[in-house]
C-alpha positions in Angstrom: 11.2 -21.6 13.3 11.9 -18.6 10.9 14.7 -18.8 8.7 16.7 -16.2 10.5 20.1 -16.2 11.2 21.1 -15.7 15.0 24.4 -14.1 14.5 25.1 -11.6 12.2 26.9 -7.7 11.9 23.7 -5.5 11.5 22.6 -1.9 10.8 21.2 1.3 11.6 18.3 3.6 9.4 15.3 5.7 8.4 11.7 6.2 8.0 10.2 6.2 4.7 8.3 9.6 4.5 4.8 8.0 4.0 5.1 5.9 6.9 5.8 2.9 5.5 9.4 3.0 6.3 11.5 1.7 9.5 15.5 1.8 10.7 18.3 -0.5 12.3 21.5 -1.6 14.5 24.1 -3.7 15.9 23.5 -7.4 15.9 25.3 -10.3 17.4 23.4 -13.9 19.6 24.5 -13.4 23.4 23.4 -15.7 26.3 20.9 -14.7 28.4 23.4 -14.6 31.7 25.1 -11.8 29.1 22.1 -9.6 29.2 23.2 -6.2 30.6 19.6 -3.9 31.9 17.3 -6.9 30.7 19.1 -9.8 33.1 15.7 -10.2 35.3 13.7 -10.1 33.2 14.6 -13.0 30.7 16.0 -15.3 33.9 13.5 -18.0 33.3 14.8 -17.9 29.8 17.2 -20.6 28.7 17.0 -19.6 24.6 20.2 -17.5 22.9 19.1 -14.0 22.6 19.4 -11.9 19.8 20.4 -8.1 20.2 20.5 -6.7 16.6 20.2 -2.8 14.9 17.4 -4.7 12.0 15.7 -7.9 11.3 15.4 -9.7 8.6 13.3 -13.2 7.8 15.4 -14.3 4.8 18.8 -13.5 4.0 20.8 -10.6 4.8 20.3 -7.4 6.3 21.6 -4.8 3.1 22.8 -2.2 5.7 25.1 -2.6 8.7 25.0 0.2 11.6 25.5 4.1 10.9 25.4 3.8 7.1 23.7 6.2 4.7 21.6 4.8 2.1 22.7 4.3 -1.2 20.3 5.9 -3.2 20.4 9.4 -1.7 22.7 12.5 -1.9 23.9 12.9 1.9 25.2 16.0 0.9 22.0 17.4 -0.8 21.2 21.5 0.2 18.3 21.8 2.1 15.1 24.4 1.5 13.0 25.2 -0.9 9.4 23.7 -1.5 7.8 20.6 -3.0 4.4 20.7 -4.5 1.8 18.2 -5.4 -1.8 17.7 -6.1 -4.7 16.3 -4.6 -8.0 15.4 -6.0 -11.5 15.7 -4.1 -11.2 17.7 -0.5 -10.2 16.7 2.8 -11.7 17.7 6.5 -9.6 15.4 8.4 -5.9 14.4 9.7 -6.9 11.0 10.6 -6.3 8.1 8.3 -7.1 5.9 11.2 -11.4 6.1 11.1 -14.3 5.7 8.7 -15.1 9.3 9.6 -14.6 12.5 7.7 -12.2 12.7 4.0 -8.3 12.5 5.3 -6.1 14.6 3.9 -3.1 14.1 1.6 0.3 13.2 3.4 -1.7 12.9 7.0 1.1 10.9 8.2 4.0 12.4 6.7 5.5 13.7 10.6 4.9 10.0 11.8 7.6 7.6 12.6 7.6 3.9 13.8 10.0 2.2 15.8 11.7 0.6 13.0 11.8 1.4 9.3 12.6 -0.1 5.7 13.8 1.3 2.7 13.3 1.6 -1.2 16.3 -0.7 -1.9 15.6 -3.9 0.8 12.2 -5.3 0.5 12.8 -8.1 3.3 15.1 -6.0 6.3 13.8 -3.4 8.8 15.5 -1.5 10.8 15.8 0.3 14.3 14.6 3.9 14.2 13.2 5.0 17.0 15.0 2.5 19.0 18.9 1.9 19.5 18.5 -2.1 19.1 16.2 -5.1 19.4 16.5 -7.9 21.8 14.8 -11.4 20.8 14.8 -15.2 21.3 14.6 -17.9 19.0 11.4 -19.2 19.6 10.4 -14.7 18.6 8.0 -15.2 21.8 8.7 -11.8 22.7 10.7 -8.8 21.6 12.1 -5.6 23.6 13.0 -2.3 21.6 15.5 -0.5 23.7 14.3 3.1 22.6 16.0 5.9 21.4 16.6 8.6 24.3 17.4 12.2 21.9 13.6 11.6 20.4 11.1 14.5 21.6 8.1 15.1 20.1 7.0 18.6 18.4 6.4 20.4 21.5 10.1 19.6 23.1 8.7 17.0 25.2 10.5 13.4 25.4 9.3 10.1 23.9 9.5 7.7 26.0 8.2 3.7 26.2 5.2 4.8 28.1 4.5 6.8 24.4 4.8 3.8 22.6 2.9 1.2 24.5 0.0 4.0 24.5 -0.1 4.3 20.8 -0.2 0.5 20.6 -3.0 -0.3 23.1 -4.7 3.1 20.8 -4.6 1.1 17.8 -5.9 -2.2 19.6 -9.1 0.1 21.1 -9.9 2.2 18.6 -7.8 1.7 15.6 -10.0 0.4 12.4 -12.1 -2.7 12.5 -9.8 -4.5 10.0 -7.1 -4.0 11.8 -8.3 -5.1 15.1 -10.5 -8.6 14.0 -7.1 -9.6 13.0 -4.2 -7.9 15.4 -6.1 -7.9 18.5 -5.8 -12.3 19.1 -2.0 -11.8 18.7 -0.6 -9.8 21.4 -0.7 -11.5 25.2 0.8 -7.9 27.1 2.8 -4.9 26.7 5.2 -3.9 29.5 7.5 -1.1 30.0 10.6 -2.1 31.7 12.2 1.5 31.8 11.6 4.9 30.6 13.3 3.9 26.9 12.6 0.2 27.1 9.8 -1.8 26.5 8.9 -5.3 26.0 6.3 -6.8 23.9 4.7 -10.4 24.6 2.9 -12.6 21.8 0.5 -15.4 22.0 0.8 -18.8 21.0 -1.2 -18.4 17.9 0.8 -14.9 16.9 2.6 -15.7 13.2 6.3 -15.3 14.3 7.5 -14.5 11.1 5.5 -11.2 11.5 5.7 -10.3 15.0 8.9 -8.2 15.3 7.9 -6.4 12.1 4.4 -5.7 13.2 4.7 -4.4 16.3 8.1 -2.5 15.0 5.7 -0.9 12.9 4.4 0.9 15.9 4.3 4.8 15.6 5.1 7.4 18.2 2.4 9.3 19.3 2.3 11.7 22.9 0.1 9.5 25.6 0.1 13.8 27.1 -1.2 15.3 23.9 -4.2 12.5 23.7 -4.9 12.3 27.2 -5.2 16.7 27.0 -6.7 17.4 23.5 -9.4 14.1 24.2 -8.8 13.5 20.6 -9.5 9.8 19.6 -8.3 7.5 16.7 -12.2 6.6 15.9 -12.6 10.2 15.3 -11.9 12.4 12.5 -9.2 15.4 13.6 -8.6 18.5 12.2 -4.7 18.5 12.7 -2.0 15.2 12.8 -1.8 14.1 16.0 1.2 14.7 18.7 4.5 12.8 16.7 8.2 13.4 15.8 8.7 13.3 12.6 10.7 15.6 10.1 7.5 17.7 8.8 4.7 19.0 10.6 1.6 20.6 9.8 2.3 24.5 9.1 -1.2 26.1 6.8 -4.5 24.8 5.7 -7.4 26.0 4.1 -9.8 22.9 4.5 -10.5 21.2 1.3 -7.8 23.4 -1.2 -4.6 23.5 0.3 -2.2 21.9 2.7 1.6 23.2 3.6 3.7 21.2 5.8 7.3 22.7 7.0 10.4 21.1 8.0 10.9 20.9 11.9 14.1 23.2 12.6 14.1 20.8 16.4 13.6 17.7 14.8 15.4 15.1 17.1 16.8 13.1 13.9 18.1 15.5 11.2 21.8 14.3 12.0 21.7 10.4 12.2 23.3 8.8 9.6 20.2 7.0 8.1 18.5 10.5 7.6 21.4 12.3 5.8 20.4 13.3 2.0 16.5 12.8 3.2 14.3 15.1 3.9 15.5 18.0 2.2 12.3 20.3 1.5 11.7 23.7 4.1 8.1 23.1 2.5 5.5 20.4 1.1 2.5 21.9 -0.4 -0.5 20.1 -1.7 -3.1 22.0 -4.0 -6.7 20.0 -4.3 -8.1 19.9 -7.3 -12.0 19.0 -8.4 -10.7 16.3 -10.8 -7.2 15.5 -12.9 -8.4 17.6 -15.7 -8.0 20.7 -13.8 -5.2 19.6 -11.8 -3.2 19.3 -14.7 -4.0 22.6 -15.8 -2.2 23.8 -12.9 0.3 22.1 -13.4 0.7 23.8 -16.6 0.8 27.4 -15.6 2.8 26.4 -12.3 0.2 26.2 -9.6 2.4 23.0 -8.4 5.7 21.6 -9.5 6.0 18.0 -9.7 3.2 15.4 -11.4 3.0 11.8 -11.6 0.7 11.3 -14.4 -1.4 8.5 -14.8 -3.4 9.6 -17.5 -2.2 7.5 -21.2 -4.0 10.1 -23.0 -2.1 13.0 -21.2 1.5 11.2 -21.2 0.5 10.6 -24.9 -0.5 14.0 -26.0 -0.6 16.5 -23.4 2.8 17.5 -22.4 3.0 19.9 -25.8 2.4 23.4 -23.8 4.5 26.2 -23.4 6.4 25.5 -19.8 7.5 21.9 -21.7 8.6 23.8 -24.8 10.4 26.2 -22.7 12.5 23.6 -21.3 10.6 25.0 -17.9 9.7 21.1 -17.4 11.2 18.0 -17.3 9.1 15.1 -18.7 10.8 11.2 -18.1 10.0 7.9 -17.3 11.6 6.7 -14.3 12.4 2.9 -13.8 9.7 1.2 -11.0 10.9 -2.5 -9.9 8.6 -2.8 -7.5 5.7 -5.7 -7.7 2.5 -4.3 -9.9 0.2 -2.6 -8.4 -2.5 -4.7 -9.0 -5.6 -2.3 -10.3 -8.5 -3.7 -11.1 -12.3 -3.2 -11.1 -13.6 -5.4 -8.4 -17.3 -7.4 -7.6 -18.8 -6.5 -4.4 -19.6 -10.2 -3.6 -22.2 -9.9 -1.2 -24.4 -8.8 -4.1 -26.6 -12.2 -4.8 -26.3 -11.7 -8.4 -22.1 -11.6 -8.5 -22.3 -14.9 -6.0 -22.0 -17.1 -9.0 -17.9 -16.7 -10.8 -19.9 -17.6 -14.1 -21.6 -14.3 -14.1 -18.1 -12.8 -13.1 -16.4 -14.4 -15.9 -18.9 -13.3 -18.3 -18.9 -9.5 -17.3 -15.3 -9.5 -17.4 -14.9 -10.7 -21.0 -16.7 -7.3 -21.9 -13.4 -5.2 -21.1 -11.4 -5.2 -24.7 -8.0 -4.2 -23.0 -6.7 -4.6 -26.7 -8.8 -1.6 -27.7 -7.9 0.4 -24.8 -4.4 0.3 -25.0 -4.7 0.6 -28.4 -7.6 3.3 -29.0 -6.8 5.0 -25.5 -3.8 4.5 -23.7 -1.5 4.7 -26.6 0.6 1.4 -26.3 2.0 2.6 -23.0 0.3 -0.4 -20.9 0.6 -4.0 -19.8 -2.4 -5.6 -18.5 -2.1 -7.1 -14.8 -2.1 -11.3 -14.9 -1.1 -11.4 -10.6 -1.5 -9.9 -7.1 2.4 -10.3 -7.7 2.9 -9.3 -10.9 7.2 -8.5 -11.5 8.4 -10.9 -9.0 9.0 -15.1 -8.9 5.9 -15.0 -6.5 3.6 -14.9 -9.4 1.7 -18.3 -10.1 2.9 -18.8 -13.8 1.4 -22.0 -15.7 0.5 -25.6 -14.3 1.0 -25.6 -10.5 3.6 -26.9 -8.8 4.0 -30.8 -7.1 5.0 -28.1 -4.3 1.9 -26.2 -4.4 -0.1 -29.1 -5.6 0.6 -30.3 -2.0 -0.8 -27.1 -0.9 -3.5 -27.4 -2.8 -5.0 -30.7 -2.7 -6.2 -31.3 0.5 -8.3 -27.9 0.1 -9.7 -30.1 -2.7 -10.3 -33.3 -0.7 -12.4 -31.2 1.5 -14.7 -29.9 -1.1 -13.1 -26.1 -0.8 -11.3 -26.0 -4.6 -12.7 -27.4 -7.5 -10.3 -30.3 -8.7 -9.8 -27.7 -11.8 -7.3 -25.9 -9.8 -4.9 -29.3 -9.6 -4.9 -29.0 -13.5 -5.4 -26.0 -14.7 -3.1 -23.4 -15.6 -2.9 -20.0 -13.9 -6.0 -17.6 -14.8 -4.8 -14.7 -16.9 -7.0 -12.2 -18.6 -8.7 -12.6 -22.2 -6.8 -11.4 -25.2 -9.3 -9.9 -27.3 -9.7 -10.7 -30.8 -9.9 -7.4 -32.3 -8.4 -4.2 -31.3 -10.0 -1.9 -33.7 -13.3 -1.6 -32.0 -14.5 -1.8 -28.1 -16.9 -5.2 -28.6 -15.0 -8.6 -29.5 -17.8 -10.3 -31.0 -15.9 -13.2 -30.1 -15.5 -12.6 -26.5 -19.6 -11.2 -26.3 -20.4 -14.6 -27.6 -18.4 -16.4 -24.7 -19.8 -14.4 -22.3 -23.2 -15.0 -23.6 -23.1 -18.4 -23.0 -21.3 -18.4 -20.2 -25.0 -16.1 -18.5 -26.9 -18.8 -20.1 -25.6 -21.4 -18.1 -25.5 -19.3 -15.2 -29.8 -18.8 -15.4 -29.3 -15.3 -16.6 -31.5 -15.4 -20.2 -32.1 -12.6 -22.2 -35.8 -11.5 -23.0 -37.9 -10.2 -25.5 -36.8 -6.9 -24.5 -32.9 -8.1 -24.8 -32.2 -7.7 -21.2 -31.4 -10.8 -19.1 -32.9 -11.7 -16.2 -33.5 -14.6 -13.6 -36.1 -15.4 -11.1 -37.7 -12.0 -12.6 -34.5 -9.8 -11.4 -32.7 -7.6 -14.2 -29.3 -8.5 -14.3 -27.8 -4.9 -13.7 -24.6 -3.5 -13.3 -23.2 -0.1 -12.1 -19.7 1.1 -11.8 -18.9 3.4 -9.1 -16.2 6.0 -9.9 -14.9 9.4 -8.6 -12.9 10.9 -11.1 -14.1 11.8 -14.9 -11.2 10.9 -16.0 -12.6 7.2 -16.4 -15.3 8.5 -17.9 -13.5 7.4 -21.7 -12.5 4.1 -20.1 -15.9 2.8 -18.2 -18.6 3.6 -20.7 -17.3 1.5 -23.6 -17.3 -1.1 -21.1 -21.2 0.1 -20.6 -21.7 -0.2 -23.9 -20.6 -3.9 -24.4 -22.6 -4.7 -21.4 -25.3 -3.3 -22.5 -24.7 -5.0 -26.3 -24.7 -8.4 -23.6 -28.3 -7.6 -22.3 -27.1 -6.5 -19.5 -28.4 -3.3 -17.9 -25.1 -1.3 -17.5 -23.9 2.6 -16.2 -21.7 4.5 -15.1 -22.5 6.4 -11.3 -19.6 8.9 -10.4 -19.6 10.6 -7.3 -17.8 13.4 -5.2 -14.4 11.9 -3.6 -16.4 12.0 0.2 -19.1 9.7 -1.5 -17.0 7.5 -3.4 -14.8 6.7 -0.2 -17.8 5.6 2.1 -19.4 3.7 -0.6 -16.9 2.0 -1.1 -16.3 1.3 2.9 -19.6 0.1 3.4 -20.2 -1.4 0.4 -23.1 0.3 -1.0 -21.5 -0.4 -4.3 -21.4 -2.9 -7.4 -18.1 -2.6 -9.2 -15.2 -0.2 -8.0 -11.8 0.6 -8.7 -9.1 -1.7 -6.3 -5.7 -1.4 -6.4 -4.7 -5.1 -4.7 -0.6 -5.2 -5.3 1.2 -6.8 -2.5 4.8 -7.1 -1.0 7.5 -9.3 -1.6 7.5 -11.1 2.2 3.7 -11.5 2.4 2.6 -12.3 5.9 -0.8 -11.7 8.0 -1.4 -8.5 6.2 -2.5 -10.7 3.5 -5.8 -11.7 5.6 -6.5 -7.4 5.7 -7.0 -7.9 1.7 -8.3 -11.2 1.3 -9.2 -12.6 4.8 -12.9 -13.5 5.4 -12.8 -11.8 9.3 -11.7 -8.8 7.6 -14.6 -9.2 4.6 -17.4 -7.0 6.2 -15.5 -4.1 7.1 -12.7 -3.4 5.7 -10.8 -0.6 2.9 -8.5 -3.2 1.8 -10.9 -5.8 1.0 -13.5 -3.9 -0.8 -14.7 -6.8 -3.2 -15.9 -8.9 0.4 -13.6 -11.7 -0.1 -14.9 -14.9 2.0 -13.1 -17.7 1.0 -12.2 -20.9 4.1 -9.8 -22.1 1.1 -8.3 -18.4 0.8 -8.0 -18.2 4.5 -6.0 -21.7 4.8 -3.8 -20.9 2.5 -3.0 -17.2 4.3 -2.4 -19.5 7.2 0.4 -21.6 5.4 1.7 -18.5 4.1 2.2 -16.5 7.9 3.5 -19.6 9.0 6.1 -20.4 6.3 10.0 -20.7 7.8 11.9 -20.8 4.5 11.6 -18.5 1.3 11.5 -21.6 -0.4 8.2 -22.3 1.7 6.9 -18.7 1.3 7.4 -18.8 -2.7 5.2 -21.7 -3.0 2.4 -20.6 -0.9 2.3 -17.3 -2.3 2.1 -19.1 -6.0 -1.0 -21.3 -4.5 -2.7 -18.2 -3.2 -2.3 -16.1 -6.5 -3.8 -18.7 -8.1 -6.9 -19.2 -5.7 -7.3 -15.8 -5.9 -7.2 -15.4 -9.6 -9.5 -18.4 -10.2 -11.8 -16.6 -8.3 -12.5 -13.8 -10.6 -13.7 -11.3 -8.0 -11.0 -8.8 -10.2 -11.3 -7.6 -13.7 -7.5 -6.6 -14.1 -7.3 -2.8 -15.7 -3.2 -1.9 -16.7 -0.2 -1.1 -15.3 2.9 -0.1 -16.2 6.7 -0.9 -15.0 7.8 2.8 -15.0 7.1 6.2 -13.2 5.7 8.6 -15.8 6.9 11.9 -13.9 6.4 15.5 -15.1 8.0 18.2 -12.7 9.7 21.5 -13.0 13.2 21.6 -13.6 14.3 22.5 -10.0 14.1 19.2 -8.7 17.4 16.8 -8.4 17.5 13.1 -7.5 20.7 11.1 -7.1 19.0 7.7 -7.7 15.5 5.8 -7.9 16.0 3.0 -5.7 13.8 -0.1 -7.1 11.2 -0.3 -4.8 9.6 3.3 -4.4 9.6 6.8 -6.4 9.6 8.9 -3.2 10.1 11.9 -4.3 9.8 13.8 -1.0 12.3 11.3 1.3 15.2 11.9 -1.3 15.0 14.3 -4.0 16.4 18.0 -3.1 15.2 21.5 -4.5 18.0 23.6 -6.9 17.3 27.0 -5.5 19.5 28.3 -8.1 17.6 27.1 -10.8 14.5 27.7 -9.1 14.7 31.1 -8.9 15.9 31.4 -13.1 12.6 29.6 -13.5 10.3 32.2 -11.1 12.7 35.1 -12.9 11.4 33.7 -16.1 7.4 33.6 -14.8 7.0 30.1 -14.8 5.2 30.6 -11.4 2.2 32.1 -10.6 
């Protein structure tokens, strides 16, 4: 069983604006005679029940019941407007389907029956619901539901909403989700208008089931069944919720405005005081970063994160900065890296052998760049959990070891992994130019003995195929990065380029795979569980966003399995460690940079009490200084 303590004092909280987020309540272990509504229905039950306001694996819940979160204001004013960019277009509301281009904060009015939050990365919490009832043996759980929550039109949620959105996502939610999901719920029953009950198979991970299905959303069973709007489907407005912000203006493919609900249901719970503070969230698309941060410069929007070294570097010199208009800082991040990385699209034949994935990797000098381009201001990624004790780190383990060798024994590992330490990238040997002759001899060899041999012509080829690579890429902005990269690839006999494409094109490329290298950002949590099999899992290889490199890997796919079913945090450290390092050996992922700070740019109207470790989110608890505001629109640093 889980590592989960049966008695304990619990909590109450919030949603996380980008729908990540989940709340809490009251917890203490009764009998099942005790049960009050819920008597008959657990009767044949002879396991201690749990009724609790949050859940939690390992450890401690951080927040008891009716508490307001550390890291905000509760007395911050609200009004005023927060704006953003976006690059590309958009001609959809629907994250949930391979159709159409979904637009920025799509999900920003959805909330889930339970939530976490930016300063606990193991509890969630009841939301949406009052409490949650469960037994030891986590075969099922019942959410006894909020009744104050209505929906946007005035209409009330009830259970009937929520066991609709569930069986939504398990019909026509994406394929990813499905292939794995799907085998892990047995039924879903509402016992009464604000209760229902949900029952998990044998096979169902237990560590993740409360969590999962507490990740639920709320959406009106009416406004579906009316509209005839499906999740498979792309939609031109968010669908039927309850959250803080709903959708207020668009103009399809420029802008976006979403405005605080005056009705929403939970403006005065405790978990939701000094969050949510903005009348307004406007988002202004922009063809590329380049232009984008030209309006930011002459005010077209207000706030930046800016990801650009050469930008950070060199770029904030202009007028509105000088004024003291804008605030430029770096804000501390202590969440796990986000792991970015060009990946392989292994179902192409010629990246099937890791030799020829090794090889093309050595071509990317991140000495240079960080040197020539970035300006110092990066780290380069070693792990999937890069700034947390989950990270592989050296020899492995006797604990992991154990892990490991009987994937060995059965011919899935080479014996190297036993030994070896954990893969990290190259250091180059030179940082004053883009090709380490050094490294482009390495990787010579290493196509040699892989069959790939260069001709007369100096391209290499085998069985009369051209070794040739192209990167696909939206946004010119990698334009300075990628074609050095060409260039050494090229220098390798390889026939190398660059393809960039509109945002629309770039997206279903990369879902369907029509692709050879991409851009992957492959950063996980710090309680991995069966989400893991979304990004790495080989049912999820052949259709799915979060794998786009086409993982298929039985070894990869065991150890996931150790990992979902691991009681202690002892147990879940060491599996973790054994997967990073499967996962790195396999070299599927040319690790780009990262840094462990938020490089923020925004105009100085914006307040923030405190950035909790685990997310910026500027929009769930920052606030808008309409005094100051308006001495900066007196000033014309608007347009």
């Amino acid at each position: 069983m889980p590592n989960h303590p049966q008695a304990r004092a619990a909590v109450t909280t919030h949603d996380r604006n980008d729908g990540n987020m989940r709340h809490w309540l009251l917890g203490s272990v009764i009998g099942v005679a005790a049960l009050w509504a819920g008597a008959e229905v657990l009767a044949d039950s002879h396991e201690e029940i749990t009724i609790s306001h949050g859940y939690v694996n390992f450890g401690e819940l951080k927040y008891g019941p009716d508490q307001v979160l550390d890291y905000v204001n509760p007395d911050a004013p609200k009004g005023g407007e927060f704006s953003q960019w976006a690059q590309g277009t958009f001609d959809s509301f629907n994250l949930s389907t391979r159709k159409g281009v979904p637009a920025a904060l799509s999900t920003i009015g959805y909330e889930s029956i339970l939530t976490s939050f930016a300063d606990d990365p193991y509890g969630v919490y009841c939301y949406l619901c009052e409490t949650m009832e469960y037994p030891e043996s986590r075969d099922w759980v019942i959410f006894n539901l909020r009744d104050d929550v209505t929906f946007w039109d005035g209409t009330t949620m009830t259970a009937e909403d929520i066991k609709f959105t569930f069986e939504l996502y398990l019909e026509q939610g994406i394929t990813e989700y499905r292939s794995v999901y799907s085998q892990f719920i047995d039924s879903v029953e509402v016992l009464d208008s604000h209760r229902i009950r949900f029952n998990f198979t044998e096979t169902a991970p237990r560590r993740d089931v409360v969590s999962w299905v507490g990740g639920t959303s709320a959406f009106s069973k009416a406004w579906f069944e009316e509209t005839g709007t499906r999740l498979d489907e792309a939609s031109d407005e968010p669908f039927m919720a309850t959250g803080p912000y709903r959708l207020d203006e668009v103009d399809i493919g420029r802008q976006i405005i979403y405005r605080y609900d005056p009705n929403w249901w939970g403006a005065d719970l405790p978990l939701n005081q000094g969050r949510n503070n903005f009348e307004t969230l406007r988002v202004e698309y922009f063809a590329d970063s380049g232009s984008a941060f030209e309006g930011f410069k002459s005010g077209v929007y207000a706030f930046r994160t800016e990801n650009s070294s050469i930008q950070w570097a060199t770029g904030y010199d202009f007028p509105a900065r000088e004024n003291g208009w804008v605030i430029v800082e770096e804000l501390p991040d202590g969440a796990i890296g986000t792991g970015q990385g060009f990946v392989f699209n292994l179902n192409q034949e010629k990246f099937e052998d890791p030799l020829v994935r090794q090889a093309l990797g050595l071509m990317v000098n991140f000495e240079w760049m960080n040197d020539s381009l970035f300006y110092g201001l990066y780290e380069r990624p070693e792990s999937f959990w890069d700034n947390s004790d989950l990270k592989a780190v050296g020899v492995p383990s006797a604990e992991e070891i154990a892990i490991l060798q009987p994937l060995v024994e059965e011919g899935l590992l080479d014996a190297s992994i036993l030994t070896d330490e954990a893969v990290i990238p190259p250091v180059s040997s030179t940082a004053e130019r883009p090709l380490d002759r050094r490294a482009l001899r390495a990787a010579s060899a290493l196509l040699d003995e892989a069959g790939w041999v260069a001709g007369d012509d100096g391209l290499r080829r085998k069985d009369g195929e051209t070794l040739s690579v192209t990167f696909l890429e939206r946004s010119p902005q990698f334009d300075r990065i990628i074609n050095p990269i060409v260039e050494n690839l090229k220098r390798l006999g390889v026939d190398a380029a660059l393809e960039r494409v509109d945002t629309a094109q770039w997206i279903e490329r990369r879902r369907s795979g029509n692709f050879d290298i991409v851009n992957a950002s492959l950063g996980q949590g710090f309680e991995p569980g069966q989400q893991l099999a979304q990004f790495f899992g080989s049912e999820a290889a052949e259709d799915s966003s979060r794998n786009p490199m086409r993982l298929k890997s039985p070894a990869v796919d065991r150890i996931i399995d150790a990992i979902v079913d691991a009681k202690t945090l002892d147990e879940l450290t060491t599996g973790t460690r054994a997967l990073d390092r499967v996962l790195r050996a396999e070299r599927f992922w040319i690790p780009q940079w990262q840094k462990n700070k938020h490089t923020v740019a925004y105009y100085d109207m914006y307040r923030f009490e405190e950035i909790p470790p685990l997310a910026l989110s500027p929009i769930d608890n920052w606030w808008y200084d309409a005094e100051a505001g308006e001495a900066l629109r007196a000033t014309g640093a608007f347009q």
